[in-house]
C-alpha positions in Angstrom: 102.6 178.3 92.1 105.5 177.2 90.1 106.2 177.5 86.5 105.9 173.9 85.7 102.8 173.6 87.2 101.0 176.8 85.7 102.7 175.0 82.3 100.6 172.0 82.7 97.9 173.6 83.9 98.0 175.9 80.7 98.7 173.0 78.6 95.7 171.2 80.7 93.2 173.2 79.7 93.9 174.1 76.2 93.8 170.1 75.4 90.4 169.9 77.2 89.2 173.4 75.4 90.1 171.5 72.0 88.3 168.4 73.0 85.5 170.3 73.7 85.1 172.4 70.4 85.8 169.4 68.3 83.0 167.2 69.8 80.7 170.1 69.5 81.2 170.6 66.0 81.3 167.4 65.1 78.0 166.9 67.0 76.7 169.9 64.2 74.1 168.7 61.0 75.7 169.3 57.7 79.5 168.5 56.4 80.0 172.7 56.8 80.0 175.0 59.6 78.1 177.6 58.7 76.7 179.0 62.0 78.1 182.3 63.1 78.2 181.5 66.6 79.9 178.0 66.0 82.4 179.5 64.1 82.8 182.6 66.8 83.3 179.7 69.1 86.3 178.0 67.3 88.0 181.8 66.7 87.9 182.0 70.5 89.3 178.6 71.4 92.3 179.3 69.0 92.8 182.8 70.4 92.5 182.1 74.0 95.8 179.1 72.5 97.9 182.3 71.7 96.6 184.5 73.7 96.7 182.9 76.8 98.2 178.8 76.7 100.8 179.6 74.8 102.2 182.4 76.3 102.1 180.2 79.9 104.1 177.2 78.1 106.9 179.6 76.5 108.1 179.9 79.9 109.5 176.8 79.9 109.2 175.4 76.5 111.5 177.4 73.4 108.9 178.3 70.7 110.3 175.9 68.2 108.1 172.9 70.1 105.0 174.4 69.7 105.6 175.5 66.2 103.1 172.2 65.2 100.4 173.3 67.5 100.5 177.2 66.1 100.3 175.7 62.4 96.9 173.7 63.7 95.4 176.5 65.6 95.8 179.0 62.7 94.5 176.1 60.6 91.3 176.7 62.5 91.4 180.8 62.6 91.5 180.4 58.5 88.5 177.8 58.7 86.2 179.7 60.6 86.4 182.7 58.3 84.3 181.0 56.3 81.8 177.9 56.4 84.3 175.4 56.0 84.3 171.3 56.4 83.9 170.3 59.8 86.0 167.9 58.9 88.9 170.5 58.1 87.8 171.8 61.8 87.8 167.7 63.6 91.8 167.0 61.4 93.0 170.5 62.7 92.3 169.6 66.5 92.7 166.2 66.1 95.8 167.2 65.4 96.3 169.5 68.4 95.6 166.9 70.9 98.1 164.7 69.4 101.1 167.6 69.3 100.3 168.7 73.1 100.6 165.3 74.2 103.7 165.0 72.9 105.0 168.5 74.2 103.9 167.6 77.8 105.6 164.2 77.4 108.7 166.0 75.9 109.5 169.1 77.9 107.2 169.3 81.0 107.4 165.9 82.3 110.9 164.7 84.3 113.1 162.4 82.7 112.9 159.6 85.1 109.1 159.7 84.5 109.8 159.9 80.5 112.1 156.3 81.4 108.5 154.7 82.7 109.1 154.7 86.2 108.7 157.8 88.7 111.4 159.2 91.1 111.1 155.9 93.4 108.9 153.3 93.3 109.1 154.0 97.2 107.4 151.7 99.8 103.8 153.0 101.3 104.5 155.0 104.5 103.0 154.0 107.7 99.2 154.0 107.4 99.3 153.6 111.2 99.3 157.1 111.8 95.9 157.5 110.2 94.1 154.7 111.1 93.9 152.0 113.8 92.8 149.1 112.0 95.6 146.4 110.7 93.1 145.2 108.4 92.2 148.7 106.9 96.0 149.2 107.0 96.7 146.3 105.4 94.0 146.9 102.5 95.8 150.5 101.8 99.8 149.2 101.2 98.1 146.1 98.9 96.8 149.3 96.8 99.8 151.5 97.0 101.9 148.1 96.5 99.6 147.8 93.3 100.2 151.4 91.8 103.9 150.5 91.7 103.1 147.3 90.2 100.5 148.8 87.7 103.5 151.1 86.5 105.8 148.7 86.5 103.9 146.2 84.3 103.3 149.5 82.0 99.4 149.5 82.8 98.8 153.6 83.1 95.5 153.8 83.2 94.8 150.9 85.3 97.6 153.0 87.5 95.9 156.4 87.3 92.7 154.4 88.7 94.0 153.0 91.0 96.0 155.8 92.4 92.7 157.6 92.2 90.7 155.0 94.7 93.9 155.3 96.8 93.7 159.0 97.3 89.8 158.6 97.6 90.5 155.6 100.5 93.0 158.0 102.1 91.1 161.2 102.0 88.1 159.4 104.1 90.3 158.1 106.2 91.4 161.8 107.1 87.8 162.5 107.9 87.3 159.7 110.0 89.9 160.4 112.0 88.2 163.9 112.5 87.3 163.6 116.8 83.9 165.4 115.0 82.9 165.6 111.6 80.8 169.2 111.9 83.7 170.8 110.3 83.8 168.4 107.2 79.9 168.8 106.5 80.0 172.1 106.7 83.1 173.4 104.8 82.4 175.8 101.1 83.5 172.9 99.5 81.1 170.2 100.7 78.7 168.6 98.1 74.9 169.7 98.7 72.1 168.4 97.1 69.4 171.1 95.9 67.8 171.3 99.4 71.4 172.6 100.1 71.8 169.6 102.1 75.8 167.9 102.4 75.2 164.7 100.6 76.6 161.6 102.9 80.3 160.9 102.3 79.5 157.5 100.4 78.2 160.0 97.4 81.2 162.3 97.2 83.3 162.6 94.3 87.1 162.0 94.3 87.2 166.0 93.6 85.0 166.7 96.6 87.7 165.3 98.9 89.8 167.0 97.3 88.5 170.6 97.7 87.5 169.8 101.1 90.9 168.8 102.6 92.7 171.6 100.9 89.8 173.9 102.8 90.7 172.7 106.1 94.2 172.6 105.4 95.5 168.7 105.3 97.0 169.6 102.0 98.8 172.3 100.3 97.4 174.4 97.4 99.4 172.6 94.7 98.5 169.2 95.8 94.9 170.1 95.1 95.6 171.5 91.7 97.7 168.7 90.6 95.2 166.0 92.4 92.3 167.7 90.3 94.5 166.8 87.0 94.9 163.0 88.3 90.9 163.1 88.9 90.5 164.2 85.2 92.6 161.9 83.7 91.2 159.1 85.8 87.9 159.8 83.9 90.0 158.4 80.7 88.8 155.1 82.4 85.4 156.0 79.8 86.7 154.7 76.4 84.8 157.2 74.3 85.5 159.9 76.6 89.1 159.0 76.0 88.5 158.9 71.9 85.8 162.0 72.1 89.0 164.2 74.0 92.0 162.9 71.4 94.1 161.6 74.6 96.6 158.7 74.8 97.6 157.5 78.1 101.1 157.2 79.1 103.4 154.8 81.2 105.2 158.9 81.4 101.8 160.3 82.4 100.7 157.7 84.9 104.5 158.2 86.5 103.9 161.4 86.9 100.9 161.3 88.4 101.9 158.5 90.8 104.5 161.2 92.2 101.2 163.7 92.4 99.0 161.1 94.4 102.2 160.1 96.9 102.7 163.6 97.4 99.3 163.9 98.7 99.4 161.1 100.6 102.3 161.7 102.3 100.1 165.0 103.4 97.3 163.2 104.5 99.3 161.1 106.6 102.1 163.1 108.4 
């Protein structure tokens, strides 16, 4: 896996880790945290920043751009050594989610995508390799056509939506054109209900796909990891999961991810 992608990865799931602790304390009773366990909890989160993001990101990024996000996490090691405000705990990561947006927007995404457009706003390729139908064909180039145009018209998160029913119209076309669908149902990665029973395809989740065509090999490892970040950030589409998680969509971000979701189309359909 390449550097850039561990980066975002890191940088991935230290914004979600920060998300996380700040809903839970703010879902606490009282204006202090006083529990030992919640503040255990925020020691760790900040730790596993330095011990483990961090590190990841300096790879890539000089330590002078994450100088802002230190100051916040050690803002949140000095409040949990005692039962401080949870509001000194919700500004501190607050705070965090704004600074790693802007380091990811700064150093770990490419220039052209930083401009508001990705590499090429490139035609679709030729559906006709994975499905018969002109009509189904037709229905997937008006929804790549409309990804270009959602970025274009500087819409991201209508983009990273529809990017993501894109991949999702592409992946089960991949399946159909299976001559039998035994391996699908029956792949590790296959959703089962609590009988252990493969739910039917029309209840699968964009990151079901996912897993299961990087199991049988229609895409590479990398395309599942980075199509597993466009599935997350399509869940933005929730407006208070967007508030709850501090995140700000971006014309850069839904660029970015439009080069992801062509990349794993361009997979599906070789």
């Amino acid at each position: 896996m390449s550097d850039g992608l561990l980066a975002q990865r890191a940088l991935d799931a230290a914004m979600k880790e920060a998300a996380r602790l700040r809903q839970s304390i703010g879902a606490g009773p009282g204006p202090q945290l006083r529990s030992a366990e919640d503040r255990d909890l925020a020691r760790t989160v900040a730790l596993t920043w330095f011990n483990t993001h961090r590190p990841v990101l300096l790879s890539l990024i000089d330590v002078g751009a994450l100088t802002s996000v230190d100051n916040c996490y050690t803002a949140v090691l000095s409040a949990a050594d005692r039962a401080s405000a949870r509001s000194t705990y919700d500004s501190a990561l607050k705070e965090v989610a704004r600074k790693l947006s802007e380091v990811r927007t700064k150093h770990l995404v490419p220039a052209s995508a930083r401009a508001g457009q990705p590499s090429a706003l490139a035609p679709p390729p030729s559906f006709a390799k994975l499905v018969s139908d002109p009509l189904v064909q037709g229905a997937l180039e008006r929804r790549w056509e409309e990804c270009n145009a959602c970025i274009t018209a500087k819409a991201p998160l209508a983009a990273i939506v529809m990017m993501g029913g894109l991949l999702e119209a592409l992946l089960l076309a991949r399946i159909n054109a299976e001559p039998t669908s035994a391996p699908i149902f029956t792949a590790k990665a296959a959703p089962r209900d609590r009988a252990g029973k493969t739910v039917p395809l029309k209840d699968w989740a964009l990151r079901s796909y996912i897993d299961v065509a990087h199991e049988l090999g229609w895409i590479s490892q990398s395309a599942k990891d980075l199509g597993v970040v466009l599935r997350d950030y399509r869940n933005y589409i929730h407006p208070y999961k967007e508030i709850s998680h501090g995140i700000a969509l971006t014309v850069a971000d839904a660029a970015l991810l439009w080069d992801v979701a062509r990349s794993i189309s361009k997979q599906l359909v070789k």
